[in-house]
Each structure stands twice: as C-alpha cells, then as structure tokens.
C-alpha positions in Angstrom: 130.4 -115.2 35.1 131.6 -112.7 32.6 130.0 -112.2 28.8 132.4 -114.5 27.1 131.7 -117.5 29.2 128.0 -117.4 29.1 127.5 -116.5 25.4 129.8 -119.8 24.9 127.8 -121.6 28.0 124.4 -120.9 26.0 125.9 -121.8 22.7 127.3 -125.1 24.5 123.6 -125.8 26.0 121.7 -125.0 22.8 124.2 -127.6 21.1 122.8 -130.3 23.8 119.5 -129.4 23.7 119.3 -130.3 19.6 120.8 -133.6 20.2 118.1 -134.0 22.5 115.4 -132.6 20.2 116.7 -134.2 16.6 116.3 -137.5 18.9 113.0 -136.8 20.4 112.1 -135.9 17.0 113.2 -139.6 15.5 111.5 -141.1 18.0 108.4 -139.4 17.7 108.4 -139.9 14.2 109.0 -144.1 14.7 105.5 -145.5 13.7 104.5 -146.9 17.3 105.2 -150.4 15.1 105.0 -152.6 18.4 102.1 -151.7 21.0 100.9 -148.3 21.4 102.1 -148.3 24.8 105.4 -148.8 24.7 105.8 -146.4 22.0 104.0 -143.8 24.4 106.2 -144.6 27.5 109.3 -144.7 25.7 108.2 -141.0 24.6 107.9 -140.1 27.9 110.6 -141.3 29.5 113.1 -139.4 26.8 110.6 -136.7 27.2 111.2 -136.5 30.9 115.5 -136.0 30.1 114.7 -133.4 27.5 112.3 -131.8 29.9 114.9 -131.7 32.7 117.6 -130.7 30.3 115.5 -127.5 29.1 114.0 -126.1 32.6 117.2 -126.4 34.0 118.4 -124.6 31.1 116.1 -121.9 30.7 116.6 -121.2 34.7 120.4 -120.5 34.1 119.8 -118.4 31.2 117.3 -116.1 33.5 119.1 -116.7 36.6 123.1 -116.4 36.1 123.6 -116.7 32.2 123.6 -114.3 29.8 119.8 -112.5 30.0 121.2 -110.6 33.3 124.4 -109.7 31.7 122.2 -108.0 28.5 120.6 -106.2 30.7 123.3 -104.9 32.7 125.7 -104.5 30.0 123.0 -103.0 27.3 120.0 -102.1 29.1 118.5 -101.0 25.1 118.6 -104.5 24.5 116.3 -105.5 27.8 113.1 -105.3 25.7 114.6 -108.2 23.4 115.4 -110.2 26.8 112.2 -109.6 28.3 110.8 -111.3 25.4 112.8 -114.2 25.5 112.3 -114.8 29.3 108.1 -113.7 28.7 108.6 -117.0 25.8 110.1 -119.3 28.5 107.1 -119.2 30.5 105.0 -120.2 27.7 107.5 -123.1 26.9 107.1 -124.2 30.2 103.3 -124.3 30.1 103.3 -126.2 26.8 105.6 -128.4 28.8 103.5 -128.9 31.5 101.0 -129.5 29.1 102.0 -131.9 27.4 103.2 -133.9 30.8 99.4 -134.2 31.9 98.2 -135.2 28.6 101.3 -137.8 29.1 99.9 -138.9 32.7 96.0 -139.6 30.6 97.1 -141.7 28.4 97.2 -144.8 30.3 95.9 -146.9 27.0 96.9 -144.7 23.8 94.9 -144.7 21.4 96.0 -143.9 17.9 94.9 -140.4 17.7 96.3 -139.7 21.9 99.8 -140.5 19.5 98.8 -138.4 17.0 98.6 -135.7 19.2 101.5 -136.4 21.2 103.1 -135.7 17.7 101.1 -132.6 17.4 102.0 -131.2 20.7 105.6 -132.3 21.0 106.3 -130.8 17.1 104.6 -127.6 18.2 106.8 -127.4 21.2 110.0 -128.0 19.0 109.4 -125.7 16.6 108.9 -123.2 19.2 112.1 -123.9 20.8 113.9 -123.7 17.7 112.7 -120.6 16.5 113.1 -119.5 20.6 116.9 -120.2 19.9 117.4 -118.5 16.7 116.1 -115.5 18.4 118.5 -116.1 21.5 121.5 -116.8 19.1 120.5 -113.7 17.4 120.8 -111.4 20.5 123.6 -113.0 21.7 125.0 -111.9 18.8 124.4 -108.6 18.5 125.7 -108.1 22.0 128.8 -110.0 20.5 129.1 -107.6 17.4 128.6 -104.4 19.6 131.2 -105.5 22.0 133.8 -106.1 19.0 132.7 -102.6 18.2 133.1 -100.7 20.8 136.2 -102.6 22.2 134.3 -103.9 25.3 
C-alpha cells in the first residue's frame, strides 16, 4: 500500500468509526426508559460492533496502514507514531475494561448505567482526541510530501 491510499484508507475508517460513535453516543444517552436491562444489553451488543470495528482498525493502522509508512518515509516523525500506537494499547485496555464491567452487570442497577456512561464517554473522548492527533500527523506527512515533491 503506498502513502496515498492509506492516508485516504484511515480517513475512510475514521469516517466509520464516528458513525459508529455519534450512535453509541445517542444510545447511551437514551434514558434506559424501559427496563434497565434491555437498555444495558442493547449497549452491549452495539458496543460489541463498535469494539470489532475499532481493534480491527487500530491493527491495520499499526500493521499495514499508514504508522509503518511514517516511519519509513519520515523516521523524525516516528516519536509522534510511537505515541499514537503507545495510546492504542491504552484504548484497548479501557476496552477491555469496560467489556468485564459489561459481563457484571447481569441486573443493572441505576448507577452500573451511570457508569457505563462514565466509562464509555471517557473512552470516546479519548478516541476522538486520539483521531485529531492521527489526522494531524497524517497531515503533516501530507503537507511535507506536497513540499518536497514526494
């Protein structure tokens, strides 16, 4: 995969990930009207598809996407990717996190919701500003390679 195509493969991605998270977001922010429950494993199940989404995600970013091509095309900027892959692990943590707190709540109470909200929010807000910083260095590499005439 060359430059062009993964910077526009990550873009793509990031574009799906936000549908994802703008509805995770609306349906964390339903009030759990109807039983506690079935707000909880309705969560969870569109949890589940985001989750999948993301770690397959983040694996082609580290694997074949563009963090390998930064560092082989400007090693200066490795620091910045190194950063950005170091922040992947902790998403996945606070991922894995919030699954087992999923798998105790077999009879949600109000404040296991509340901080399903807590947790989940916290997670989004770090994978938003996680992005920006991605989109950030993806264009700087873009801008340097307009530059140069790479």
């Amino acid at each position: 995969m060359d430059w062009s195509q993964a910077a526009k493969l990550a873009l793509e991605e990031h574009r799906k990930l936000n549908r994802e998270v703008d509805i995770l977001r609306l349906r964390l922010n339903t009030p759990s009207q109807e039983s506690r429950l079935r707000w909880m494993t309705q969560c969870v199940a569109h949890f589940n598809h985001f989750q999948e989404l993301l770690l397959t995600h983040m694996e082609m970013e580290e694997d074949g996407g563009f963090m390998p091509i930064v560092r082989e095309r400007r090693p200066t900027l490795e620091q910045r990717v190194n950063a950005l892959e170091s922040e992947h692990g902790t998403i996945r943590k606070a991922c894995s996190e919030l699954q087992d707190f999923f798998e105790t709540c077999t009879d949600p109470t109000t404040e296991d919701i509340q901080q399903v909200r807590r947790m989940t929010g916290a997670l989004l807000d770090t994978l938003r500003d996680h992005e920006n910083e991605e989109n950030k260095l993806i264009q700087d590499v873009l801008i340097q390679d307009i530059g140069t005439g790479d």
